[in-house]
C-alpha positions, -999 to 999 in steps of 0.1 A, spaced: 0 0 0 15 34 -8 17 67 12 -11 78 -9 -34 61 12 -22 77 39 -25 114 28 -49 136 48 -58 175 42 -30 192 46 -42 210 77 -40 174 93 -14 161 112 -33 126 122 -10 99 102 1 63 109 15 65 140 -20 77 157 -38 50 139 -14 25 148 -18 33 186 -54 33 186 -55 -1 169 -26 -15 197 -48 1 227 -77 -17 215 -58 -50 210 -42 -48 244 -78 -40 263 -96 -70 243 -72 -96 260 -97 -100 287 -126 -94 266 -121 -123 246 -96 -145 263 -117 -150 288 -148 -162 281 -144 -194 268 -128 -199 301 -161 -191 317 -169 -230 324 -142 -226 347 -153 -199 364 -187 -207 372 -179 -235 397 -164 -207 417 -196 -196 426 -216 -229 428 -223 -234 392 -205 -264 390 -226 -277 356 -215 -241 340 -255 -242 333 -248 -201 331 -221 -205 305 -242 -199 272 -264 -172 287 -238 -157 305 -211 -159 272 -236 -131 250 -243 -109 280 -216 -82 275 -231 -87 234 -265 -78 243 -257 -51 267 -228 -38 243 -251 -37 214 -280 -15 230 -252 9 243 -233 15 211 -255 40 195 -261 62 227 -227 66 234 -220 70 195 -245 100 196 -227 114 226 -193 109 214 -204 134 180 -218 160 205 -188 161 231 -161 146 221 -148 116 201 -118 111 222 -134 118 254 -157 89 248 -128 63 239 -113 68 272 -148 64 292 -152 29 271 -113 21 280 -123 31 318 -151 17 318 -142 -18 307 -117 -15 334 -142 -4 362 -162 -38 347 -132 -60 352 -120 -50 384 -157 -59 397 -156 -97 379 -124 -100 392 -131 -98 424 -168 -107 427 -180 -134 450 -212 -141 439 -229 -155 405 -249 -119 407 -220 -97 413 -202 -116 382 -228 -110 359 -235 -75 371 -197 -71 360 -205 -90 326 -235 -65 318 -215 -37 332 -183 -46 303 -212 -46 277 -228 -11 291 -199 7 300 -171 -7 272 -175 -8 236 -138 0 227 -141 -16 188 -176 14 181 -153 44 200 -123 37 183 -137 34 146 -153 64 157 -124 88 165 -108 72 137 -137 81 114 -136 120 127 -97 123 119 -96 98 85 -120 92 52 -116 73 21 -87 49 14 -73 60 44 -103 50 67 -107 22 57 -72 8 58 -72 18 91 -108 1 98 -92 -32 82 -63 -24 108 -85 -24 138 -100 -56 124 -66 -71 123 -67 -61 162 -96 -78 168 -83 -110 155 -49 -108 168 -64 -105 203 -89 -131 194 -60 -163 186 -36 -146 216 -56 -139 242 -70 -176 251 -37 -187 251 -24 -166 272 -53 -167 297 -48 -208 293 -11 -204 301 -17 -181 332 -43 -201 342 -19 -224 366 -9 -196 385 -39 -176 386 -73 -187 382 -91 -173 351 -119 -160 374 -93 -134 391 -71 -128 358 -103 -103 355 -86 -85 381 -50 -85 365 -61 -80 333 -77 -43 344 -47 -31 339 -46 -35 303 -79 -8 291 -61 15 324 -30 14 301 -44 23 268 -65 48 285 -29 65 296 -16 59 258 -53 75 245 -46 106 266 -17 119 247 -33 111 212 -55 149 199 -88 154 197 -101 143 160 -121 175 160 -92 196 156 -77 177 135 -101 180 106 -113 217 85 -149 203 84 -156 189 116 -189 199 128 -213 176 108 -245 170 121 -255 135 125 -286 143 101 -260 159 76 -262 138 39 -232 130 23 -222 152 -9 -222 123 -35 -243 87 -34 -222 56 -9 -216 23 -33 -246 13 -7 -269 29 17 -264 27 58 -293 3 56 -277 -19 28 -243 -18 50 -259 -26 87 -278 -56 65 -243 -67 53 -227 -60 88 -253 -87 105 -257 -106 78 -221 -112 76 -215 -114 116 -242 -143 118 -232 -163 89 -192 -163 105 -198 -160 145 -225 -194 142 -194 -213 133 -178 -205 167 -191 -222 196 -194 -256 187 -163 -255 165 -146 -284 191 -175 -309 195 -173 -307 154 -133 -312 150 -139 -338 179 -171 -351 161 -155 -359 126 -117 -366 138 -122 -386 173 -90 -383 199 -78 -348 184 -57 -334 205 -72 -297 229 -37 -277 208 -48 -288 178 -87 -284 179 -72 -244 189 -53 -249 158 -77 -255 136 -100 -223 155 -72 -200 148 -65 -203 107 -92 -183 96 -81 -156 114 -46 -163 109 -54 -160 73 -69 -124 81 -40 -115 100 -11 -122 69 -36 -112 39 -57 -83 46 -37 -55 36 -30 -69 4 -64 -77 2 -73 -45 15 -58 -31 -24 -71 -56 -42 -112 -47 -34 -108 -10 -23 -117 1 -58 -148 -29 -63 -159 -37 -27 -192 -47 -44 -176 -78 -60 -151 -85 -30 -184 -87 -2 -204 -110 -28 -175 -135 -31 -162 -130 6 -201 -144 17 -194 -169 -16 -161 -184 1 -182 -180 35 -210 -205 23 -184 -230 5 -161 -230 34 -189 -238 61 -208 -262 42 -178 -279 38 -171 -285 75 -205 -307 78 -189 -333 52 -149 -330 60 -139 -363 73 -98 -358 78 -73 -334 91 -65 -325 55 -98 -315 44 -108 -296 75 -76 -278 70 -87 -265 38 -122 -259 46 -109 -234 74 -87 -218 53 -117 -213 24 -138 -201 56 -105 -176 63 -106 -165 26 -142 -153 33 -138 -137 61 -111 -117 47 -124 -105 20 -160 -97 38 -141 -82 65 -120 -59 45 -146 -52 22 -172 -42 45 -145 -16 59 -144 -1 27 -183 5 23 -183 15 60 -159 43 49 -178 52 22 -210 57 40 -190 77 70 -182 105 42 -204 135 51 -218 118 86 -213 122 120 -191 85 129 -197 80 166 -232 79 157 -230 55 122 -199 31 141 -220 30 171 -251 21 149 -230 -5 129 -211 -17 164 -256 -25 170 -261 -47 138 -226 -64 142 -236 -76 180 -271 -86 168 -261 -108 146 -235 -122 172 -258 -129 196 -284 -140 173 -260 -167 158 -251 -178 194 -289 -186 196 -291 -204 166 -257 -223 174 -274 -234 207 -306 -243 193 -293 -255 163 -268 -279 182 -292 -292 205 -314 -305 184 -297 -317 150 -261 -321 162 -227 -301 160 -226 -296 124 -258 -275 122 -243 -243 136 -221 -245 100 -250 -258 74 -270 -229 92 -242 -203 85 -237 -216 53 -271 -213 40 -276 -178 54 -246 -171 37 -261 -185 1 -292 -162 8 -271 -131 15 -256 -134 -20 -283 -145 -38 -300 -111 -23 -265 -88 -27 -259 -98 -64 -295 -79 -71 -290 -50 -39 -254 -42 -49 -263 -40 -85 -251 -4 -96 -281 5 -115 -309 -7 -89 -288 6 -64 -286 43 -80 -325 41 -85 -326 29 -46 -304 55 -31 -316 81 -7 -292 84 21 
């Protein structure tokens, strides 16, 4: 990727470095965030749960919670503040794991849980102060950064909360892992406020943009779900599958075979990144493609080889839907107000997490391990049988009104 990408206003001084330290503070305050939940069946008998019956309820509460809290605190980041508003969510998730770490109750845990959804929402604040300093290329290169966060902290974090786990218990690594969001909080606190670093800063939240988006905000949260469910489904059952077609696989490899999707994120987006910056249109349609061939492929893998593959087709999809979906989110933030439109997409993202949690359960339950994947793949089919007619061009211009 060239400098070009890079180049602001000239009245800007916001550049790589900035972006590159709000994309490291989030990854640093997601470790406990997401390494440790899946440790949460080991928590639980702490505090007399000792079936983990909580686990799955208890797994999507910071989702919930998170999702009807990102718009609000979007809207109030536009009207006070976009940096102000990152460091509240960076305190806040602190404030929430000092209270699961050291809660002694099933209630006080889960008031901490709902507390991390309420009071965190790091990813929607930091895509927001990036959207007030950045637009175009430059946006979205650093939204497909802060992506590349997210899945960095998603394959280190459980391993590092696994290896500290026989020293400290994963219930009280809350505790210790505070000090993480208090850290990037200090780091935030030297970065400038977005609003002076931009000629045109004051856009209402109403405000249209100058020129049509490839899609409309409505098109883009429908991707953003859409996209969210068909990948997130995959998730929870992920083991009892590997262990369901390969019997006696080993706990490192089953994490493994969890990781290479991401992995493939992690070592291809920015090249992907240029490839579909210029026709995200055609890189969501065959991201969700690769999506529905990769999943449907897990229900009929039945060796190490092939379930290899699979994950790395499922990895090519995610790429390609990931990155792509940062460059239409770019697109539509030209002309808008972004804590308001991030906090709105941060909404539709968590809705579809939690409702493909849902389905995984349900789906599970009833028809086995590999439904969670046939599910994701077939709402994967329907979301490009319905984009190859909504992200038509021509329908789309005759569409447009936002």
């Amino acid at each position: 990727m060239s400098a070009e990408a890079w180049r602001l206003p000239r009245r800007s001084s916001f550049g790589r470095g900035q972006v590159h330290a709000v994309a490291g503070c989030y990854f640093v305050a997601s470790f406990a965030a997401l390494g440790l939940p899946p440790y949460l069946t080991a928590i639980l008998p702490e505090f007399g749960d000792h079936a983990a019956r909580w686990a799955g309820v208890l797994y999507v509460v910071p989702t919930v919670f998170g999702a009807l809290g990102a718009p609000f605190w979007g809207r109030l980041a536009d009207r006070f503040g976009r940096k102000r508003l990152l460091l509240r969510a960076q305190l806040g998730l602190a404030v929430a794991f000092l209270l699961a770490g050291w809660a002694d109750s099933l209630a006080t845990f889960t008031l901490a849980l709902i507390l991390q959804g309420v009071l965190g929402g790091t990813f929607a604040a930091s895509n927001g102060y990036l959207g007030a300093a950045l637009e175009g290329a430059a946006l979205s290169k650093a939204l497909t950064l802060m992506q590349g966060s997210a899945r960095a902290a998603l394959v280190v974090a459980p391993i590092v909360v696994g290896s500290l786990s026989g020293w400290l218990s994963p219930h009280r690594q809350y505790a210790l892992l505070a000090v993480l969001p208090l850290t990037a909080a200090l780091l935030l606190a030297a970065l400038p406020e977005p609003r002076e670093e931009r000629a045109s800063e004051s856009i209402p939240e109403t405000t249209a943009p100058t020129s049509a988006p490839v899609v409309s905000l409505r098109t883009l949260y429908a991707l953003e779900f859409a996209f969210v469910f068909s990948t997130v489904i995959s998730f929870p059952y992920l083991i009892s599958l590997v262990e369901d077609q390969l019997p006696g696989t080993s706990a490192t490899l089953s994490g493994v075979l969890f990781a290479l999707p991401h992995l493939v994120y992690l070592v291809s987006a920015l090249a992907v990144h240029a490839a579909v910056r210029d026709r995200p249109r055609t890189g969501i349609v065959l991201g969700f493609a690769c999506i529905a061939l990769g999943l449907a492929g897990h229900g009929v893998a039945g060796s190490l080889s092939a379930l290899i593959a699979v994950r790395l087709l499922l990895g090519v999809g995610l790429t390609l839907g990931l990155v792509s979906l940062s460059v239409l989110a770019a697109d539509c933030a030209k002309g808008r107000a972004p804590g308001g439109m991030f906090g709105s997409l941060e909404f539709f993202s968590k809705a579809g997490a939690v409702a493909a949690g849902l389905a995984a359960a349900a789906g599970s339950a009833r028809f086995g391990p590999a439904a969670p994947v046939l599910t994701g793949s077939a709402a994967a089919v329907l979301t490009v049988l319905v984009s190859l007619f909504l992200l038509n061009p021509r329908s789309h211009r005759a569409r447009w009104s936002r």
